[in-house]
Legacy VTK file of the C-alpha trace (Angstrom):
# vtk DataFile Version 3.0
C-alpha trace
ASCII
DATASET POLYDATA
POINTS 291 float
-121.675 48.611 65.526
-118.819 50.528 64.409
-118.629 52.001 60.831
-115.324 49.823 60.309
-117.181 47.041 61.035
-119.889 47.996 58.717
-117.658 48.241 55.777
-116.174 45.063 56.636
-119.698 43.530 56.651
-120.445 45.274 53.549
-117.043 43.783 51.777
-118.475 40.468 52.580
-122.005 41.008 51.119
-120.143 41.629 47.912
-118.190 38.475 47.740
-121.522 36.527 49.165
-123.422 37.602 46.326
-121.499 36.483 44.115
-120.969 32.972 45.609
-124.781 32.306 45.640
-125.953 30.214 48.439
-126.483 26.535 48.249
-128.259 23.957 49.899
-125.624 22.694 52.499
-125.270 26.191 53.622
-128.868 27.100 53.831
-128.800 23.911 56.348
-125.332 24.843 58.435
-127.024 28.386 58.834
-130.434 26.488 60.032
-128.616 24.161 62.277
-126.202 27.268 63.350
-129.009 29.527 64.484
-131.483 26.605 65.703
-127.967 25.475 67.996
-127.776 28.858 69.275
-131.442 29.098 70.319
-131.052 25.613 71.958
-128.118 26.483 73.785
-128.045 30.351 75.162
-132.275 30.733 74.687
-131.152 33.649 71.855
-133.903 33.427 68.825
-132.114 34.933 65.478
-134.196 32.314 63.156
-136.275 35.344 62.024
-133.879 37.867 60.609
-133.549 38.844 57.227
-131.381 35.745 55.577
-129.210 37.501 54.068
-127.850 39.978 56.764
-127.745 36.982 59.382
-125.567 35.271 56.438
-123.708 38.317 55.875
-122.613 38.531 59.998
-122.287 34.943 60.010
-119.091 35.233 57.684
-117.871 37.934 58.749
-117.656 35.961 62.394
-116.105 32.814 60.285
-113.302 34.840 58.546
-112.629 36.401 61.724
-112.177 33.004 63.583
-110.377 32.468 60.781
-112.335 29.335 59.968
-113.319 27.302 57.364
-117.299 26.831 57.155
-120.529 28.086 59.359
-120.478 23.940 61.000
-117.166 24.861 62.102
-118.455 28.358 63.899
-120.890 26.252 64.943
-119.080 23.691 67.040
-117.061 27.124 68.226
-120.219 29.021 69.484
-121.771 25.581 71.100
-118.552 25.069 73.098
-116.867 28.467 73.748
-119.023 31.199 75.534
-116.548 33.999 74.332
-116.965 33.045 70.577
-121.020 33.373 71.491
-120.360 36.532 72.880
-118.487 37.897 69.429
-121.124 36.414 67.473
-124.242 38.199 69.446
-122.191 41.546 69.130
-122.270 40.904 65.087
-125.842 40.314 65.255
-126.563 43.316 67.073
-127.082 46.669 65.168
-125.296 48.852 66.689
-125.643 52.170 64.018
-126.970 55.230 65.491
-126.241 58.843 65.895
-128.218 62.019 67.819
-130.893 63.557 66.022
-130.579 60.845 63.421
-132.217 62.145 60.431
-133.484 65.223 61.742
-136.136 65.952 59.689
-137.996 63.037 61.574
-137.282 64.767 64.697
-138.549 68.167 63.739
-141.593 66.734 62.043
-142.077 65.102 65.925
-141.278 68.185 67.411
-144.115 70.092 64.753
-146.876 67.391 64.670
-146.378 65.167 67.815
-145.394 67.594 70.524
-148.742 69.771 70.293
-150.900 66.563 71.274
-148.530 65.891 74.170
-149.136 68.941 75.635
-152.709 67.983 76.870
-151.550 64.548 78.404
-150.940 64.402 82.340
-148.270 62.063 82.044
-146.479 60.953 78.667
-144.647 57.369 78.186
-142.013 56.833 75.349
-140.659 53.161 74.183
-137.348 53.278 72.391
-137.217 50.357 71.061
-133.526 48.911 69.785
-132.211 51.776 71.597
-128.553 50.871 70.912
-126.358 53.417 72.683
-128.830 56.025 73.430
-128.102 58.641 71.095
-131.803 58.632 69.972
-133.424 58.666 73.570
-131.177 61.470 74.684
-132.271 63.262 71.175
-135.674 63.037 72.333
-135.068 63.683 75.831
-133.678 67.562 74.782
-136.565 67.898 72.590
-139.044 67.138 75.256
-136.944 69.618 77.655
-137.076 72.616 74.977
-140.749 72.099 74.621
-141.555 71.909 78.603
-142.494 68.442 78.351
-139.537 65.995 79.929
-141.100 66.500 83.586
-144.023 64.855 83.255
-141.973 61.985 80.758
-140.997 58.846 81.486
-138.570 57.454 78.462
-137.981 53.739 78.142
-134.691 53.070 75.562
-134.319 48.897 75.604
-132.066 46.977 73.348
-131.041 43.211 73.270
-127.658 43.668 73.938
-126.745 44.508 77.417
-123.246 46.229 76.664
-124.693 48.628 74.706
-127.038 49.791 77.382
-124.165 49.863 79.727
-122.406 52.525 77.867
-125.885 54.673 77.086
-125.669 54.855 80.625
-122.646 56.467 80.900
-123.837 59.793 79.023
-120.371 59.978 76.998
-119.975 59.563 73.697
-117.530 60.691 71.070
-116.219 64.388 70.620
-115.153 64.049 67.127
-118.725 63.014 66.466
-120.084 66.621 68.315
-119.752 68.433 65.315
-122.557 66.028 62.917
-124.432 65.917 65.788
-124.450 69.694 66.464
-125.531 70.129 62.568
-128.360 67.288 63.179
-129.434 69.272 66.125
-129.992 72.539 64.516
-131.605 70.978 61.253
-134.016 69.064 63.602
-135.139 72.629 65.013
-133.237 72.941 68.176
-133.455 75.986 70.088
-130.618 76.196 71.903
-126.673 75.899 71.236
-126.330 72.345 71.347
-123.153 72.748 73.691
-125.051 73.383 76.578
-126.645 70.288 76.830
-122.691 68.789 77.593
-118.862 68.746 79.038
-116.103 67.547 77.734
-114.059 64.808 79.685
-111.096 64.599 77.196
-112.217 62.807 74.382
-115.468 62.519 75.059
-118.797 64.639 75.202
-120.350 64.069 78.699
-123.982 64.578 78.465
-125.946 66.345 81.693
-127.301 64.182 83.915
-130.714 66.069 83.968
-131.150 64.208 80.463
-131.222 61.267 81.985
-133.224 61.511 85.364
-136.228 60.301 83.362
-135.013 57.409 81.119
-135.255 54.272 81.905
-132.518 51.478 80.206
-133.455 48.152 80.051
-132.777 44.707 78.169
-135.442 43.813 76.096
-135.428 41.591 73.108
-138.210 42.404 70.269
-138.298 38.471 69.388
-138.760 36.875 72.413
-140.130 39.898 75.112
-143.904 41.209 75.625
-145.118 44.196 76.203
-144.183 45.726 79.573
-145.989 48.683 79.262
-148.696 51.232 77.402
-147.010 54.085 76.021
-148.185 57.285 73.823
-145.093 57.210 71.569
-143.344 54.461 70.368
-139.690 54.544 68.349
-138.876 51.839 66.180
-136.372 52.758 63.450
-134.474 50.633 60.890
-134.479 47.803 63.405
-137.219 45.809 61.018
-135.496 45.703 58.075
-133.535 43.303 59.705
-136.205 40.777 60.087
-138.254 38.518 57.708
-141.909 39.283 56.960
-142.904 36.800 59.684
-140.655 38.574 62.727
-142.037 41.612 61.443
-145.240 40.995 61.644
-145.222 39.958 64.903
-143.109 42.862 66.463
-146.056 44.858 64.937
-148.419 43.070 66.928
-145.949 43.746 69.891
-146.482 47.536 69.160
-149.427 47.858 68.658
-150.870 45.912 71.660
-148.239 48.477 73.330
-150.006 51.707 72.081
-152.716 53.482 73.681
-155.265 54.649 71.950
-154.317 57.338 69.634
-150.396 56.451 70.235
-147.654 57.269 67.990
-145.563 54.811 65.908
-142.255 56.130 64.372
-140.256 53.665 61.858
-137.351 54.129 60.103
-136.544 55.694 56.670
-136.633 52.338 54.849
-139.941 50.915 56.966
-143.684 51.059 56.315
-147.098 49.575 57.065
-148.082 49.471 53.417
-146.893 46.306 53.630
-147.817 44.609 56.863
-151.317 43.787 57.391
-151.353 46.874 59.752
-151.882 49.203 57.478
-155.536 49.693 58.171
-155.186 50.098 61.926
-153.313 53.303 61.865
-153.788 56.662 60.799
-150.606 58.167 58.135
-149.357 61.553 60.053
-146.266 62.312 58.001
-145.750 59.666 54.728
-141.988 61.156 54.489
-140.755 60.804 57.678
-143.113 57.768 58.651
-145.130 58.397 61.748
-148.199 56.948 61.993
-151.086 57.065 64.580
-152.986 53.972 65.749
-156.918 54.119 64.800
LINES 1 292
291 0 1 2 3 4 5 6 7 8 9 10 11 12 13 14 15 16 17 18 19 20 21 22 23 24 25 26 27 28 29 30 31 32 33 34 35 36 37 38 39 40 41 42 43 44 45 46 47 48 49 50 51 52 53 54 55 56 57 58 59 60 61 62 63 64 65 66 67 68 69 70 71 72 73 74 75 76 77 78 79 80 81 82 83 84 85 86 87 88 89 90 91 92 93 94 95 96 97 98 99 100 101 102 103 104 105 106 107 108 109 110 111 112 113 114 115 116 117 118 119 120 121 122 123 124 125 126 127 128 129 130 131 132 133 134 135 136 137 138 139 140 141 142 143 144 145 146 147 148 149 150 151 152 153 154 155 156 157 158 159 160 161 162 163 164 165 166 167 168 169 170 171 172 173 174 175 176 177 178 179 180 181 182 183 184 185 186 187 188 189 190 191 192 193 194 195 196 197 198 199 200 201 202 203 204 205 206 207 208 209 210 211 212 213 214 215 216 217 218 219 220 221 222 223 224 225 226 227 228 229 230 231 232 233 234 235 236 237 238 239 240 241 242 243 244 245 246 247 248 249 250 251 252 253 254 255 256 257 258 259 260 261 262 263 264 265 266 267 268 269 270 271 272 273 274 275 276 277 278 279 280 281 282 283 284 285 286 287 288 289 290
């Protein structure tokens, strides 16, 4: 999601709260989301109320419609408006080395038990456009561990895979990303690990021999795998206690024994009724190891 978009959705959360919602909306919203599920199979009845409301009306205004039956009748009958919708839904906000101090408290307490593992697996989970995965994939190569790695960086939405593929992201955005880097411990200039292709940064392709991008929704999808490390973070906040709950059941049944879980900034186990089945490695930065 673009940070235009992100204002826009955040100028809408201000007029929505003060319109509180009423009954006949609650019940478009239900019918909206339970039509959507009927129709294209994609489950958004868990998410946080509010943000699903909040990307609902930001869809309606830009229809330029009137009310959430009207989008309705739009999404059941029009594929495209469907597609425009899903893209509001997704969360699209990432950067490299986001928050760095979680990446150099992986790099201090996380990296010294993957040294004695013959082979190391890594979910991303709500990858986005890769930013994070490629993060960790130069952290694992400064610290001799990316050969024997095998990342896995899934997201729901398919056309954000398709351009984490591509290993090119913004140059204007080089310079945060660069500061991010160094702050997160890096040992290297961070310029080495890219080109430039006119506008764009062009990451190696090295980086992304062992990552593996693949659709996979958090609602609907098992576990495909057992993995040592798994990154989750600020993709829960978006989801109601129930959803949450079971995406931590997801995870852990993911984990092996001793595994990693990493959440976002604004995420805990305190509480979930997981607490008690993991171990607190870092409080701030929210790593956690499963008991």
């Amino acid at each position: 999601m673009t940070y235009i978009k992100e204002a826009q959705h955040s100028a809408i959360s201000s007029e929505l709260a003060v319109e509180e919602c009423t009954d006949l909306e609650r019940i478009e919203i239900k019918l909206l989301l339970d039509g959507i599920y009927l129709k294209y199979g994609l489950d958004f009845r868990n998410y946080s109320f509010s943000s699903i409301r909040r990307r609902i009306w930001y869809r309606i205004k830009v229809e330029k419609l009137e009310t959430v039956t009207a989008l309705l009748e739009r999404v059941l009958h029009d594929t495209g408006t469907m597609e425009r919708l899903y893209a509001d839904f997704s969360i699209n906000v990432t950067e490299m080395f986001r928050d760095p101090s979680f990446f150099k408290a992986l790099r201090e307490k996380i990296v010294p038990v993957l040294k004695d593992l013959p082979s190391i697996r890594i979910w991303h989970a709500g990858c986005s456009t890769g930013e994070e995965a490629y993060s960790m994939a130069i952290l694992l190569y400064e610290e001799n561990l990316y050969e024997k790695t095998r990342i896995y960086a899934t997201d729901m939405n398919a056309k954000v895979l398709e351009r984490a593929q591509t290993r090119k992201f913004p140059l204007h955005r080089m310079k945060n990303y660069t500061s991010n880097y160094i702050n997160s411990g890096g040992k290297n200039a961070f310029s080495e690990y890219y080109t430039t292709e006119g506008d764009y940064a062009c990451f190696h392709s090295k980086l992304a021999e062992n990552i593996v991008f693949a659709q996979h929704n958090l609602v609907t999808d098992g576990s495909f795998n057992e993995f040592h490390i798994i990154i989750c973070r600020n993709v829960l906040i978006y989801f109601d206690r129930e959803l949450q709950e079971r995406v931590h059941q997801l995870f852990h049944d993911s984990l092996a024994s001793s595994g990693i879980l990493g959440l976002g900034n604004r995420e805990g186990l305190t509480t979930t009724t997981f607490s008690n089945r993991y171990l607190e490695i870092d409080k701030k930065e929210k790593l956690y190891q499963k008991a």
